[in-house]
C-alpha positions in Angstrom: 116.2 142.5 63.9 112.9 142.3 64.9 112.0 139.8 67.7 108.5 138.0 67.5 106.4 136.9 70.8 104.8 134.6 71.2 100.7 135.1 71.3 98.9 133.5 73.6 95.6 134.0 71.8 95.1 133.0 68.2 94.0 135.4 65.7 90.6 134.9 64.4 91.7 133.4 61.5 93.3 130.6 63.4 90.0 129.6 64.7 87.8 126.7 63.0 84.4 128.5 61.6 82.3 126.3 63.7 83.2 123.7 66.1 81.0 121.3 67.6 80.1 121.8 71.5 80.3 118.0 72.0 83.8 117.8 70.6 84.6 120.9 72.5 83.5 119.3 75.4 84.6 116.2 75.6 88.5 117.8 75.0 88.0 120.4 77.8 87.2 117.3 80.3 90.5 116.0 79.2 91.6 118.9 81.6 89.5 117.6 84.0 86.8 120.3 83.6 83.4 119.3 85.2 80.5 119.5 82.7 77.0 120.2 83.8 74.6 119.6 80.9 71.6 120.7 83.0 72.6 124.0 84.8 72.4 126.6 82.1 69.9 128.4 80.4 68.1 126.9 77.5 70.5 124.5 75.7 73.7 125.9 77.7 75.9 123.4 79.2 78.1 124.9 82.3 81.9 123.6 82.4 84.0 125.0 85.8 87.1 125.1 86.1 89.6 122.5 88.3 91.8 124.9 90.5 89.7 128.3 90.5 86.0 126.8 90.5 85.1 129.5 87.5 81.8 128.8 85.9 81.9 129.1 82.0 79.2 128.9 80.0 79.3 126.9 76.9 76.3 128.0 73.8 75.2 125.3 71.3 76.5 127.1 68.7 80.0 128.0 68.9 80.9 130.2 66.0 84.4 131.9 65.6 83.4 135.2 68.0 82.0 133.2 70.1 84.9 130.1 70.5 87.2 133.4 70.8 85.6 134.5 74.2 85.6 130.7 75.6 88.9 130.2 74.6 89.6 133.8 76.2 88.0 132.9 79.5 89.5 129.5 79.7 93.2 130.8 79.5 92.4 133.4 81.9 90.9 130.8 84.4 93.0 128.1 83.7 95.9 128.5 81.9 94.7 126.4 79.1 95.8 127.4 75.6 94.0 127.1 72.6 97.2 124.9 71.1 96.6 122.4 74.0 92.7 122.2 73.5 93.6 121.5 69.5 95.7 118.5 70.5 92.9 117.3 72.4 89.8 117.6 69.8 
């Protein structure tokens, strides 16, 4: 018998093809993430996270690869999975 763990990072396939930074966004400050719309480069919004102070930056375009790596990042600075940041969107 086989026993399965638990991933803590979905498989690309999991992932929506696009999502919309705004939505994004506004589910990460749920976690009490601080946004700053005007610190990035270009049309990059900066999000840091509560605890560890990490600086993440956030694209305008979040495609799968790239909503991978954020998602990635997040859970390694914050513990945050990609399960919890669905029930928030």
């Amino acid at each position: 018998m086989f026993l399965q763990r638990k991933r803590s990072m979905p498989s690309h396939s999991d992932l929506p093809g696009t999502i919309k930074r705004k939505k994004l966004i506004k589910a990460l400050k749920r976690f009490d993430f601080s946004i700053d719309k005007s610190g990035g480069e270009g049309s990059h919004y900066k999000i840091s996270c509560p605890g560890t102070n990490k600086i993440i930056t956030i694209p305008k375009r979040i495609d799968k690869d790239v909503l991978y790596y954020l998602i990635k990042d997040i859970e390694k600075y914050n513990n945050v999975k990609w399960e919890d940041i669905q029930n928030k969107l």
